[in-house]
N, C-alpha and C positions, 0 to 999 in steps of 0.2 A: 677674438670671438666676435665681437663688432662688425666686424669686416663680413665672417659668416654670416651672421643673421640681416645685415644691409645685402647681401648680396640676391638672397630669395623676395620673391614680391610679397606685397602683404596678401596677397588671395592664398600664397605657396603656404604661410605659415597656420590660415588657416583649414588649408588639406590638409597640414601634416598635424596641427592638431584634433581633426576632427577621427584621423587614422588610429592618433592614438588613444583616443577615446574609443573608439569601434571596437580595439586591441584590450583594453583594459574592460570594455563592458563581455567580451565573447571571454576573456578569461577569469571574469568572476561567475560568469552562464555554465561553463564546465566543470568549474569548481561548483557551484550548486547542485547539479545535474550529475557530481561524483558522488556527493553527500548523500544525494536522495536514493540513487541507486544504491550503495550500501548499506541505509538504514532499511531498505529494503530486503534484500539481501539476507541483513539481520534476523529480518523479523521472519523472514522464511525458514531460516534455520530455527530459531525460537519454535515456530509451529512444527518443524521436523522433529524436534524434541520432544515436543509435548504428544506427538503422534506414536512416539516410540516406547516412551514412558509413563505417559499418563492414564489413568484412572480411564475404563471404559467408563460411558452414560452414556443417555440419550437426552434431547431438548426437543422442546418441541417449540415448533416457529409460531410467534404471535403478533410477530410485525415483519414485513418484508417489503422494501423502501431500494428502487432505481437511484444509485448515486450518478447517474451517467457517466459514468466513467467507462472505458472501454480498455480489451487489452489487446492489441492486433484486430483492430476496428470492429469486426463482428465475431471474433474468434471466442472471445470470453466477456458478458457482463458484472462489472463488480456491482453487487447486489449487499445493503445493508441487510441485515436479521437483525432480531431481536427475539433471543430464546428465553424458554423457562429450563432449567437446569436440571436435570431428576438428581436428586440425593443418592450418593454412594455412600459405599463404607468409612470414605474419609472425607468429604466433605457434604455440607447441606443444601439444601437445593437452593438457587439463584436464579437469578436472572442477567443476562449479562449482552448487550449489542458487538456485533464484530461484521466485518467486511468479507462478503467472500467473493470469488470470480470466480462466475457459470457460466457454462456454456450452453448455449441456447439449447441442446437435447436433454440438460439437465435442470430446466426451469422449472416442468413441473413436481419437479421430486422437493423442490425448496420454498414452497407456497405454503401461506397462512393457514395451518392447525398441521399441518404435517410431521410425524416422528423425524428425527435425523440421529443417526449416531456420533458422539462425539466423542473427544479425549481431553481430561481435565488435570489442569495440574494442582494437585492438592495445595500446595503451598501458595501458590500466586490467585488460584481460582481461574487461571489466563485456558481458553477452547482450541482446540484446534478439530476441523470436520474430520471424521475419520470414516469418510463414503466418496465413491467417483464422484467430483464436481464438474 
């Protein structure tokens, strides 16, 4: 083993440790970048759930806050809200903050005092928008 590691110069040993650092940092990057994408994911089925199942309402928008976030650079803005909840048959009225991605033709339908319709899930109280975004 001696024999190998005398035989590389000492610059060689640090290319090949700097490789496998490059190596070990892109596959902790993937792994993060899996994660995210399926909590993702997750939470889009979540919202499909609560689209399909949930309690009609409406909210109405009282805060509406640019996260700058983007999704396919100018394709959708994800736009904070901060709704007031109208009272259903099964739950009371709330208030509750969530993230949505707009598309720029549909900015002005998501501005401060506006109705929106939503879907509630009585048990968790969790929104999902139930209008073209």
């Amino acid at each position: 083993m001696s024999d190998f590691s005398d035989a590389w110069p000492d610059w060689g040993k640090w290319v090949l440790l700097g490789l496998l650092l490059s190596l070990a940092q892109a596959a902790f990057m993937l792994r993060r970048e899996s994660r995210r994408r399926e909590a993702g994911r997750r939470d889009a089925r979540r919202r499909e759930a609560i689209r399909v199942s949930g309690q009609s309402s409406t909210a109405r928008i009282t805060a509406a806050r640019d996260t700058n976030k983007r999704i396919g650079e100018t394709l959708y803005y994800v736009i904070e809200l901060t709704v007031d909840v109208a009272a259903t048959s099964c739950t009371p009225a709330f208030t509750r903050t969530l993230e949505v991605p707009l598309s720029p033709l549909n900015l002005a339908n998501f501005g401060v005092g506006k109705t929106i319709q939503v879907r509630v899930d009585p048990s968790t109280r969790e929104l999902a928008v139930d209008q073209p975004t």
